[in-house]
C-alpha positions in Angstrom: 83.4 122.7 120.3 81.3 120.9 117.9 82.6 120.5 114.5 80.0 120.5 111.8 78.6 118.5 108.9 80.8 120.7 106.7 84.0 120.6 108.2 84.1 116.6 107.9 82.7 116.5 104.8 85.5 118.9 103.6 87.7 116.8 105.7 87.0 113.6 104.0 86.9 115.4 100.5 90.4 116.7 100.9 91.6 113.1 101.9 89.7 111.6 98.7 91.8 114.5 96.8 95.2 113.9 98.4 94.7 110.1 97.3 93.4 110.7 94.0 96.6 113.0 93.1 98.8 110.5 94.8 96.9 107.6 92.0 97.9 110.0 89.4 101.2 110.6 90.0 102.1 106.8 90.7 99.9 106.3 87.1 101.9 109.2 85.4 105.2 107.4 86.2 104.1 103.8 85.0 103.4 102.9 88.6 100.4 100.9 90.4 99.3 102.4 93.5 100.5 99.4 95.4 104.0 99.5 93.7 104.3 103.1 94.1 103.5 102.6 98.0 106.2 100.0 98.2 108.8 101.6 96.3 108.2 105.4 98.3 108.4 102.7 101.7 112.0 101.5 100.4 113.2 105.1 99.2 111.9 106.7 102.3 113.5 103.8 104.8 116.9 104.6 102.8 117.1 101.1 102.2 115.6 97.3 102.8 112.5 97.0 105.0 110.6 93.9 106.3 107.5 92.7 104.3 105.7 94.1 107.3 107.2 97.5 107.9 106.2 98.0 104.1 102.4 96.5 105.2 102.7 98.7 108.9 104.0 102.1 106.7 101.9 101.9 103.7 99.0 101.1 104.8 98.4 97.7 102.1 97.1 94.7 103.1 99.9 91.5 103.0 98.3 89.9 100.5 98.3 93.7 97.8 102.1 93.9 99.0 102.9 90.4 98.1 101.2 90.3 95.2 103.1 93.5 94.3 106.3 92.1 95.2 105.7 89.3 92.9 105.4 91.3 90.3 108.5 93.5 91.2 110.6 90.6 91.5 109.5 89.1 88.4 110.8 92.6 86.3 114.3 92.1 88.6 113.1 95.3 90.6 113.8 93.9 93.7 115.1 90.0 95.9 113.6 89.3 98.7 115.9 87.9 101.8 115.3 86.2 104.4 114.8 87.7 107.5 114.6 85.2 110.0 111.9 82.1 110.6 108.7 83.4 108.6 109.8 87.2 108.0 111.4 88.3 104.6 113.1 91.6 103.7 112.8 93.5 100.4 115.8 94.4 98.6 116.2 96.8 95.5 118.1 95.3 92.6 120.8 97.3 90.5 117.6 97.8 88.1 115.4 98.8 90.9 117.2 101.1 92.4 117.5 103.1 89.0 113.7 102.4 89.0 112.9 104.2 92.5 114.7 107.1 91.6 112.7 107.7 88.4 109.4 107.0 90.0 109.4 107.4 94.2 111.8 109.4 95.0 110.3 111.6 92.4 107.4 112.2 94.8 109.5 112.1 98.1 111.0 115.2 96.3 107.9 116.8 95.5 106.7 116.5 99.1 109.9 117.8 100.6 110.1 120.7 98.0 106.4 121.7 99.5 107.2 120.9 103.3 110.1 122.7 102.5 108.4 125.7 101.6 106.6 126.0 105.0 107.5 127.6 108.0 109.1 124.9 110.5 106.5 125.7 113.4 103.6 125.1 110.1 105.0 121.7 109.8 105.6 120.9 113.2 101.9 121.8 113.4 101.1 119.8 110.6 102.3 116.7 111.9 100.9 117.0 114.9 98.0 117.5 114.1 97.9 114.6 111.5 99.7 112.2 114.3 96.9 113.5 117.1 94.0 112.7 114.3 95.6 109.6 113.8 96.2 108.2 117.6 92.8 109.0 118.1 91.2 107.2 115.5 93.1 104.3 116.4 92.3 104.3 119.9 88.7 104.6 118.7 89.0 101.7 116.3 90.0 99.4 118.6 87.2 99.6 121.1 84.9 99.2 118.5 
């Protein structure tokens, strides 16, 4: 079946939507969108993650998350450790940790109140769905 003009313009309108709510909601809790990003990675991980598990999972470039982190450390949100030869691990500070709970896990809430509220087999479907779309376009990508 053929999809139509409409269906991936309605597609790509609902993706523009879901990021432009996520913007708010980092900006209505004092956030970046690159902060936010990292602090949902460390809250969703339940703990410390690699610099590139936060890049690989949130979908920032190395040099946005560093830059972030930077700026994180510098408040005392976080300390980075180091995680062997090049790779370093982000840690939560005392501060941060009050931080993340104010701010990301206040989303990570929000989106398990609504996946919550859905029948299992809708969110099975869901994330199927979403991982299918997104295998495909990576297989795509990368014989480009």
């Amino acid at each position: 079946m053929q999809h139509t003009h409409a269906q991936l313009k309605r597609y790509n309108h609902l993706l523009g939507e879901l990021e432009a709510v996520y913007h708010d909601l980092s900006y209505q809790l004092g956030m970046s969108d690159s902060v936010s990003k990292i602090l949902y990675t460390l809250c969703s991980e339940g703990g410390p993650c690699r610099i590139s598990d936060i890049c690989l999972r949130s979908g920032l470039s190395k040099q946005t998350v560093n830059s972030a982190l930077r700026k994180l450390e510098t408040e005392g949100l976080i300390y980075l450790e180091s995680a062997g030869r090049k790779a370093k691990t982000v840690c939560l500070t005392e501060d941060g940790t009050r931080f993340a709970q104010k701010t990301a896990m206040r989303i990570l809430d929000m989106e398990n109140e609504i996946l919550t509220s859905w029948a299992p087999e809708e969110v099975a479907q869901y994330m199927d769905l979403t991982e299918r779309f997104l295998l495909a376009l990576r297989e795509r990508t990368a014989k480009l």
